[in-house]
C-alpha positions as a Markdown table, in Angstrom:
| # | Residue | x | y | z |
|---|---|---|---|---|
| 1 | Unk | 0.0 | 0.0 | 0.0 |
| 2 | Unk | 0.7 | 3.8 | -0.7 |
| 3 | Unk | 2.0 | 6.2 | 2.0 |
| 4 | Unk | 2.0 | 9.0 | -0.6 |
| 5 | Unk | -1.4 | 10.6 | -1.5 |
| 6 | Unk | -1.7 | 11.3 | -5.1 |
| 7 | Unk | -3.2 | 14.2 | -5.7 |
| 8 | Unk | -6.4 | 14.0 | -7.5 |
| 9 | Unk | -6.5 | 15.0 | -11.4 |
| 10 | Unk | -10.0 | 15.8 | -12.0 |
| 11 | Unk | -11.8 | 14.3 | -15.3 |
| 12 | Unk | -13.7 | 16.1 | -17.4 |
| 13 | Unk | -16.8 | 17.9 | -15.6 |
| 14 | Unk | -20.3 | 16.7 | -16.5 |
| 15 | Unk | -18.7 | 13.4 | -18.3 |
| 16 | Unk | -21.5 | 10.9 | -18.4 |
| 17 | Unk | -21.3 | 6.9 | -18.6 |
| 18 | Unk | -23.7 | 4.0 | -18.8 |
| 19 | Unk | -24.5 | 1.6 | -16.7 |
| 20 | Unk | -27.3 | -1.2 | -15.7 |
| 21 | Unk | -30.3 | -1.7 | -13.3 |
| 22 | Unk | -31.9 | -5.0 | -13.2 |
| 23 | Unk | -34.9 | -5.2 | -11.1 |
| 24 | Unk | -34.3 | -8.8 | -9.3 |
| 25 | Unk | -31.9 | -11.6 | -9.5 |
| 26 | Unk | -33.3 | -13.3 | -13.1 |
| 27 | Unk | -32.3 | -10.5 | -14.7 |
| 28 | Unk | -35.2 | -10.7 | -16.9 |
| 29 | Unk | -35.7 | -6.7 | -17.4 |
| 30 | Unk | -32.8 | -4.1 | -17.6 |
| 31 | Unk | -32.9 | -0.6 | -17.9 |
| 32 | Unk | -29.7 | 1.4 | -19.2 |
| 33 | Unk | -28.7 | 4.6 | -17.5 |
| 34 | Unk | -26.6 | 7.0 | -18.8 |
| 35 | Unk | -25.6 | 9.5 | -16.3 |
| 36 | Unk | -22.6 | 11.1 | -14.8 |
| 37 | Unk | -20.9 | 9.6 | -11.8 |
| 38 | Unk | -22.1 | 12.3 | -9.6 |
| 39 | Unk | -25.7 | 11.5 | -10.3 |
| 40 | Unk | -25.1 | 8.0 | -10.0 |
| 41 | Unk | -24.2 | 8.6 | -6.4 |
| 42 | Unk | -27.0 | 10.7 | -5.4 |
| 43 | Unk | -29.6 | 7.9 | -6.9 |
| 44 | Unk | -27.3 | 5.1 | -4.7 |
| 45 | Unk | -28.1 | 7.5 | -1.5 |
| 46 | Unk | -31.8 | 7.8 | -1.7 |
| 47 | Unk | -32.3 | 4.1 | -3.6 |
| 48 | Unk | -35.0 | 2.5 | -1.9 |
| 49 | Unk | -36.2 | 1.7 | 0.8 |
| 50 | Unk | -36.5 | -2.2 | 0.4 |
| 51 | Unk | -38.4 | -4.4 | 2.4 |
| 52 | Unk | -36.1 | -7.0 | 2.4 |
| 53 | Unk | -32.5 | -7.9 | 0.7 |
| 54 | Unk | -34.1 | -10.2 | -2.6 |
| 55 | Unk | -36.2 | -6.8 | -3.3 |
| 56 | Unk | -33.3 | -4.6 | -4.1 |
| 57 | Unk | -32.5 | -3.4 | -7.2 |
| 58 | Unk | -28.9 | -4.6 | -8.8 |
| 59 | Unk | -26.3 | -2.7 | -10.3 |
| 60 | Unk | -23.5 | -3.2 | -12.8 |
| 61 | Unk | -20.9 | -0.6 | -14.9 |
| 62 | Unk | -21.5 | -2.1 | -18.0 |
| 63 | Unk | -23.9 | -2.4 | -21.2 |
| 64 | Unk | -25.4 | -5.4 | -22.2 |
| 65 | Unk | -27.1 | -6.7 | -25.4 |
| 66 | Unk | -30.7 | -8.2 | -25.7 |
| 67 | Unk | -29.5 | -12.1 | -26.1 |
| 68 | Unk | -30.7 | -14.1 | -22.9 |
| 69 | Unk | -29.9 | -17.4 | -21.2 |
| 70 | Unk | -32.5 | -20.3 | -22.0 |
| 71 | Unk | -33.4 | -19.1 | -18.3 |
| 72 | Unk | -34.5 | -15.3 | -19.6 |
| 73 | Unk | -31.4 | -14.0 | -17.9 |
| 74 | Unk | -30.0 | -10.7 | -19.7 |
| 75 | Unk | -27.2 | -10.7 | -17.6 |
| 76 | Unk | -24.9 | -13.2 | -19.0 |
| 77 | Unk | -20.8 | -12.8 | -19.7 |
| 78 | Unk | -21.7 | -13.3 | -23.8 |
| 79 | Unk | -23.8 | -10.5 | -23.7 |
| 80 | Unk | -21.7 | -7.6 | -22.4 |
| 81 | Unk | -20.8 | -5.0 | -25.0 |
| 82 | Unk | -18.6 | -2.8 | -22.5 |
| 83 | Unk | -17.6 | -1.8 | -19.6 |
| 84 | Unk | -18.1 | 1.2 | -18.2 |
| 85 | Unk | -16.5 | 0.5 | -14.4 |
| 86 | Unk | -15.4 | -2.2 | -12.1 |
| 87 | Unk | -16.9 | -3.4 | -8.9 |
| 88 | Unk | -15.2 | -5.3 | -5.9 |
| 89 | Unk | -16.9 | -6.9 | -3.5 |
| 90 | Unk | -16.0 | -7.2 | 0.4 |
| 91 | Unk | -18.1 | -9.6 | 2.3 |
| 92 | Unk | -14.5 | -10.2 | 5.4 |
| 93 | Unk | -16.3 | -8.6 | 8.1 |
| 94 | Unk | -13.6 | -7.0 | 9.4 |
| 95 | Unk | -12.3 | -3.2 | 7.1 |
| 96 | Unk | -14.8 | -0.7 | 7.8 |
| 97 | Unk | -15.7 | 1.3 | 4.1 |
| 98 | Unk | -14.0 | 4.6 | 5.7 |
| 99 | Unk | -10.4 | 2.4 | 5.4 |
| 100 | Unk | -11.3 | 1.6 | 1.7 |
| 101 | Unk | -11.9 | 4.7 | 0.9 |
| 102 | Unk | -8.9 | 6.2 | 2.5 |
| 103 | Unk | -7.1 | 3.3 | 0.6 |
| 104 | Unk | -8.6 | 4.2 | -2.7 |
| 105 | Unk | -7.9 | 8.2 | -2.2 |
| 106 | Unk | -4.3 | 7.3 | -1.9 |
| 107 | Unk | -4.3 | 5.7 | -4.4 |
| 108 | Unk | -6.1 | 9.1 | -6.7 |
| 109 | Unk | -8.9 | 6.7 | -7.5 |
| 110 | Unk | -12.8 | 8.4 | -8.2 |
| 111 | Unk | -15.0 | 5.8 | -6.4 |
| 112 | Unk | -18.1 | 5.4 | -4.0 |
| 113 | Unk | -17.9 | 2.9 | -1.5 |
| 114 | Unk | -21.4 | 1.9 | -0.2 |
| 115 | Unk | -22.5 | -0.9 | 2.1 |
| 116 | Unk | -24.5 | -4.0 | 1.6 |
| 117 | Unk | -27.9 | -4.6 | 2.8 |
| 118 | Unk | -26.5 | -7.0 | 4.8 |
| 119 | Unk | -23.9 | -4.9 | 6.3 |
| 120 | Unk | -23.6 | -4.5 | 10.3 |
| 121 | Unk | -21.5 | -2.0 | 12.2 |
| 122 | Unk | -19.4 | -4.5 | 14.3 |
| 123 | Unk | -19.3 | -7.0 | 10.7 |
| 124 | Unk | -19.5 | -4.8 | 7.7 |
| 125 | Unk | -19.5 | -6.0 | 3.8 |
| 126 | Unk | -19.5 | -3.1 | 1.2 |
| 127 | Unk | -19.1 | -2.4 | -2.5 |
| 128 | Unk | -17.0 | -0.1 | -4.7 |
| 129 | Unk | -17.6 | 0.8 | -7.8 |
| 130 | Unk | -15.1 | 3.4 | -9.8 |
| 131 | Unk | -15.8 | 4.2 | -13.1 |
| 132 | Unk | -13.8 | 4.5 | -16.4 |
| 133 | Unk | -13.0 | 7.6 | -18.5 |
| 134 | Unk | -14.4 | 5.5 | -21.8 |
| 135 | Unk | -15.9 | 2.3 | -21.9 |
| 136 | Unk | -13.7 | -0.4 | -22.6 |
| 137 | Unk | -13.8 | -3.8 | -24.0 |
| 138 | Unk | -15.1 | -6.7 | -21.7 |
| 139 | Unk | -11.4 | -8.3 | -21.5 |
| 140 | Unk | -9.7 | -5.0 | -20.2 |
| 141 | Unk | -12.1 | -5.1 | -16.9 |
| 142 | Unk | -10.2 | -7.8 | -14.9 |
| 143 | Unk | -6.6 | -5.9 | -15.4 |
| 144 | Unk | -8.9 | -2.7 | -14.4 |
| 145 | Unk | -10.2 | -4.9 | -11.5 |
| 146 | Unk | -6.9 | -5.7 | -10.5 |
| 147 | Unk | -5.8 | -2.2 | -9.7 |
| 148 | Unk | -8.5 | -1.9 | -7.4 |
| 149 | Unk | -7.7 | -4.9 | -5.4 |
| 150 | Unk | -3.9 | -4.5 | -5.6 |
| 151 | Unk | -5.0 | -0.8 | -3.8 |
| 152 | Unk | -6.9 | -2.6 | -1.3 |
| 153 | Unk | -4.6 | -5.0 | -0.2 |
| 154 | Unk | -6.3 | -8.2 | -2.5 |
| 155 | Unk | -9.0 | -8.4 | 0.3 |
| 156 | Unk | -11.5 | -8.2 | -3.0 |
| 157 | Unk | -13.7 | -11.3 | -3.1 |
| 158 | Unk | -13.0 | -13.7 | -5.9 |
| 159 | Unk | -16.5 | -13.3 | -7.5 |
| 160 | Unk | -15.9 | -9.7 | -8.4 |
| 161 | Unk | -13.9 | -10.9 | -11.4 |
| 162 | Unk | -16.7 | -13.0 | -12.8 |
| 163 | Unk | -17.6 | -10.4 | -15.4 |
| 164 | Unk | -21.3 | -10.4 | -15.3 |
| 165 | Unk | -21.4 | -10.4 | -12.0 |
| 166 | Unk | -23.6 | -7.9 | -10.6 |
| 167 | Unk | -24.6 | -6.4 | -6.8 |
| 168 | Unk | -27.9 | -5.5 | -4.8 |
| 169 | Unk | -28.0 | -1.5 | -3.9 |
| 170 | Unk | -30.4 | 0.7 | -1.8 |
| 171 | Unk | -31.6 | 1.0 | 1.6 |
| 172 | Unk | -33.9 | -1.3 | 3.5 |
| 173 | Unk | -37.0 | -0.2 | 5.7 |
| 174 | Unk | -35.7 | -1.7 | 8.4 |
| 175 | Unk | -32.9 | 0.0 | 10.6 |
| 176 | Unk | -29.3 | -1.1 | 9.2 |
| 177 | Unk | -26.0 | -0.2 | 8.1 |
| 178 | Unk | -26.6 | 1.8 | 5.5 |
| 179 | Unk | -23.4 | 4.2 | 4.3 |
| 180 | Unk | -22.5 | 6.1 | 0.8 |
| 181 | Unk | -19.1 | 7.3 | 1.0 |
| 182 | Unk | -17.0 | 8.6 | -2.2 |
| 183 | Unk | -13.9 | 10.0 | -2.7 |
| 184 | Unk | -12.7 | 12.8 | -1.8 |
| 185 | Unk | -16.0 | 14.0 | -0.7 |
| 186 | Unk | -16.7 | 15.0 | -4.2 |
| 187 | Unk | -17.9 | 12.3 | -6.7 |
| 188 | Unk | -16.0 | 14.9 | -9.9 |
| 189 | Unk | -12.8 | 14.4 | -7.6 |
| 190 | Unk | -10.1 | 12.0 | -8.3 |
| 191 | Unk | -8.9 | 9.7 | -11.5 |
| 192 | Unk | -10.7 | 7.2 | -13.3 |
| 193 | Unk | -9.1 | 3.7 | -12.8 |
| 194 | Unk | -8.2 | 2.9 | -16.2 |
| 195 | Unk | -5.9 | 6.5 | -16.4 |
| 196 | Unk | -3.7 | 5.5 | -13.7 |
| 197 | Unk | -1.8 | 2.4 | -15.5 |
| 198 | Unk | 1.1 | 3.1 | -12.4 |
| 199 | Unk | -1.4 | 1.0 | -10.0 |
| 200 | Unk | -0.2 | -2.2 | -12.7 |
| 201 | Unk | 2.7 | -2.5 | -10.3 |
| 202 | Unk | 0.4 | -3.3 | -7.2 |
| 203 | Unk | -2.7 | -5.0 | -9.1 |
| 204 | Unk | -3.4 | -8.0 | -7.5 |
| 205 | Unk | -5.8 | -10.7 | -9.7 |
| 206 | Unk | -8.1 | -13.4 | -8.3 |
| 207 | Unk | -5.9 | -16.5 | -8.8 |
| 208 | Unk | -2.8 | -14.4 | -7.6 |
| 209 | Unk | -1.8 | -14.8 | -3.7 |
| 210 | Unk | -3.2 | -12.3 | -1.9 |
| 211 | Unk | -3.8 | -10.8 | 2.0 |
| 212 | Unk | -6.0 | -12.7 | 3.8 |
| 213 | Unk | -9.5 | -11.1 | 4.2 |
| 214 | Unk | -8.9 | -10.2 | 7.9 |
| 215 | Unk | -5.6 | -8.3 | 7.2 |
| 216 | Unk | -6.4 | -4.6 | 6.8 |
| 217 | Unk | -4.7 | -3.1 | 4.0 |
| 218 | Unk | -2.8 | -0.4 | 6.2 |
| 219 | Unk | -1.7 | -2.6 | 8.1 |
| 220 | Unk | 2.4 | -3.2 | 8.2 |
| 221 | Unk | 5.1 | -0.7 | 6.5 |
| 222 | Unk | 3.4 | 1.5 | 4.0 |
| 223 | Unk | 5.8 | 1.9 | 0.5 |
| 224 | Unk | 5.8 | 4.6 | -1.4 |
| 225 | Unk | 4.2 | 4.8 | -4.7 |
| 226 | Unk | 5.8 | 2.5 | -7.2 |
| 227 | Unk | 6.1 | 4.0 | -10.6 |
| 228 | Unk | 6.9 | 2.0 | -13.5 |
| 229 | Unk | 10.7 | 2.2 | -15.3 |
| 230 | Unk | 8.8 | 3.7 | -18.0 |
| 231 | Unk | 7.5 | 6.4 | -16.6 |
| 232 | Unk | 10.8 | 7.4 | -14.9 |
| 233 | Unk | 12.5 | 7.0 | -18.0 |
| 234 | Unk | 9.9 | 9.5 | -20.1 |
| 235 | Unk | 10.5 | 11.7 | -16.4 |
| 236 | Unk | 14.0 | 12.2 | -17.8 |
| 237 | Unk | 14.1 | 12.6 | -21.2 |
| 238 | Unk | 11.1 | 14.8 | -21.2 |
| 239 | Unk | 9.1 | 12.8 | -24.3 |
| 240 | Unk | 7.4 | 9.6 | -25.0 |
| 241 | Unk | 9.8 | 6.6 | -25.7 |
| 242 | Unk | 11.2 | 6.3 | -29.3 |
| 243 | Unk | 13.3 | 3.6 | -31.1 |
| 244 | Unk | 16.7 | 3.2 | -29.0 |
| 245 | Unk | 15.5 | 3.6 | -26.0 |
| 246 | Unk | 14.9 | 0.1 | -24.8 |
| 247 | Unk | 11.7 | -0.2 | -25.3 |
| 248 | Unk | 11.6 | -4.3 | -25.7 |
| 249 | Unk | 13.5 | -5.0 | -22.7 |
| 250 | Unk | 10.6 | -2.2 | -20.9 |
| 251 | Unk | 7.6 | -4.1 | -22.4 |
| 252 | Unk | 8.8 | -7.8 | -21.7 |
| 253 | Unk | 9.5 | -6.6 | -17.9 |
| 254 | Unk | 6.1 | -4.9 | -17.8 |
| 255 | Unk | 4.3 | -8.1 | -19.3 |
| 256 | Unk | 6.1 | -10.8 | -16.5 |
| 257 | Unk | 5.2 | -8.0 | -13.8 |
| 258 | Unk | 1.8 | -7.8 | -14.3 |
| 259 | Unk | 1.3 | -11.8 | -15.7 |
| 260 | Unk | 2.9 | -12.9 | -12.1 |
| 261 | Unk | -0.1 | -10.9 | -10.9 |
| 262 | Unk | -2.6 | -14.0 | -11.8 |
| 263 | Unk | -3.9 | -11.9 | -14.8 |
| 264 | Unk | -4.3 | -14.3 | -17.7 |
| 265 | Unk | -3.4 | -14.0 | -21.4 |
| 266 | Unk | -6.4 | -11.8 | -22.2 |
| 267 | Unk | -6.1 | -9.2 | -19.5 |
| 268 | Unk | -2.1 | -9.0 | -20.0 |
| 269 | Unk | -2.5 | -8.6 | -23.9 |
| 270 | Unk | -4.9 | -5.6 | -22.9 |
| 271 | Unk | -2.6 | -4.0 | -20.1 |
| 272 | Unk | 0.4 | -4.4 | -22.6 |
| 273 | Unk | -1.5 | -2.6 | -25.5 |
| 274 | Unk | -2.7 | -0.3 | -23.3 |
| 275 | Unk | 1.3 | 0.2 | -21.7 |
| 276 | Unk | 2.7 | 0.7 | -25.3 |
| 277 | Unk | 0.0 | 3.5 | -26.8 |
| 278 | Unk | 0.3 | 5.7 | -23.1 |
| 279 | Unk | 4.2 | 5.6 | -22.9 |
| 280 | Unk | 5.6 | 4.8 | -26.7 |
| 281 | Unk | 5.9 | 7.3 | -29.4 |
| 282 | Unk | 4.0 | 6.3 | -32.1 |
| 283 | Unk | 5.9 | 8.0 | -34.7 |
| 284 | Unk | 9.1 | 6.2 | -33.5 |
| 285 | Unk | 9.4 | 3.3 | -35.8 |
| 286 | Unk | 8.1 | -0.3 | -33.7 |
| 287 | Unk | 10.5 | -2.5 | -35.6 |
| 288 | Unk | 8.2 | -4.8 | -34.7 |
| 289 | Unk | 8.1 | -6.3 | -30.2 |
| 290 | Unk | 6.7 | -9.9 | -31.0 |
| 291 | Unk | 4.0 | -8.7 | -28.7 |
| 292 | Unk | 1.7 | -12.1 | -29.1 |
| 293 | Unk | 5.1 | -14.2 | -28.4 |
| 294 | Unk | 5.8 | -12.2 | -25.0 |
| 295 | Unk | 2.2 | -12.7 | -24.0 |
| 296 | Unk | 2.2 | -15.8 | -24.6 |
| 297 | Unk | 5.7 | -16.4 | -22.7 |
| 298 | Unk | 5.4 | -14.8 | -19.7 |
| 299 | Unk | 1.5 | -15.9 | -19.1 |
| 300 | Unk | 2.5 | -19.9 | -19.8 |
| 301 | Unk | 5.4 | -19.6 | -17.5 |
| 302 | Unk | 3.4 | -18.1 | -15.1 |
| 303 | Unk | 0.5 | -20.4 | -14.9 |
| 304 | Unk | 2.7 | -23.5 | -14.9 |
| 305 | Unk | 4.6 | -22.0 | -11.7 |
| 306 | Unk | 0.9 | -21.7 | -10.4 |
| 307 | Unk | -0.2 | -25.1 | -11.3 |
């Protein structure tokens, strides 16, 4: 974890995004909401009240087609277009949402942290949910994830990276622990996940080792922020990296880093693409990285030391 704050870089103000309501678990009726991240917060504050749990609404930060499950389920993995956000789940009982959110402010992260309806003082469960700059692909949102569990010390339950996998939201009518915190105390503060690619060095997947769920993520020596060789190398020489530079050797150490992770093939193909357009100059001849060959190298090795 970060002892450093990072100080928030507002997005653009009034930027909307998408995302889903479905009215019960079988997923049967949707409704897509396009809204900025600010409003989205306000509607999580007032949603409800609920008579019970099963009656809450359900929330996920993506779009979804109109193909359903032989069930009537809309919310299937096959049928997300994009994703708009990512959501981790905490169900440990023991990290109140005020130590996530301080997590995910150092960090620079825009996010709301709200709990679950079944959420008690003395055993809380809560929910973040940070949303992206653009919508992305359905394969980019477990690296995304990753970030925000690395950040949080890998206390993120493992069904948070099923990538359908949506959450109950609102209120009950009955007295409970019911909390809406955001960053920064401003839901137009801080930087969208997917514009902080730095947090790669800290993301934490599902299938990699991570804290046990009763560690709290300050807990130990804080390090400071990490910041890729890249980006200190552009620090120096004041531009994006050309030809000469070393790019290959940069790329191959940034694909093992984030494959030892527990991302898979996918994810790190999407992290590395991702890694080359923000830090390489495009006008720098490539000569060509064999970027399907590293991918492929570091991910295999990987797996099998995991196996």
């Amino acid at each position: 974890m970060s002892a450093r704050p990072i100080d928030p870089i507002p997005a653009m103000r009034a930027s909307t995004f998408t995302w889903t309501r479905f009215y019960d678990h079988g997923a049967g009726r949707k409704a897509q909401i396009t809204q900025t991240f600010d409003e989205l917060v306000r509607h999580i504050e007032v949603a409800g009240p609920f008579s019970e749990k099963s009656k809450c609404w359900w929330i996920k930060l993506a779009t979804f087609g109109d193909a359903r499950t032989e069930k009537g389920s809309l919310r299937h993995d096959l049928n997300i277009t994009e994703v708009t956000g990512v959501e981790a789940d905490y169900d440990g009982e023991q990290i109140q949402p005020e130590e996530a959110i301080d997590c995910l402010e150092r960090a620079g992260i825009r996010a709301v942290v709200y709990t679950s309806p079944s959420s008690r003082p003395d055993a809380p469960r809560w929910r973040v949910l940070a949303p992206l700059s653009r919508p992305h692909p359905p394969e980019a949102r477990t690296g995304l994830l990753a970030r925000v569990n690395g950040v949080l010390g890998g206390i993120v339950a493992p069904e948070s990276f099923v990538l359908s996998q949506a959450y109950y939201y609102g209120r009950l009518t009955t007295p409970g622990d019911w909390r809406v915190l955001v960053t920064f105390g401003d839901a137009e503060d801080g930087t969208c996940v997917d514009e902080l690619p730095e947090l790669d060095a800290q993301a934490i997947g599902k299938s990699a080792k991570t804290t046990p769920r009763t560690a709290r993520p300050n807990s130990g020596t804080d390090e400071p922020v990490r910041f890729t060789d890249a980006e200190e190398r552009i620090a120096k020489l004041g531009r994006k990296l050309r030809a000469g530079d070393g790019r290959r050797a940069l790329l191959m150490s940034y694909a093992a880093s984030i494959s030892a992770r527990g991302l898979g093939k996918t994810e790190v193909r999407v992290l590395v693409d991702a890694f080359i357009g923000t830090y390489f100059d495009s006008q720098s001849p490539s000569g060509g990285y064999g970027i399907d060959a590293v991918v492929a190298w570091v991910t295999e090795r990987d797996e099998r030391k995991r196996s």
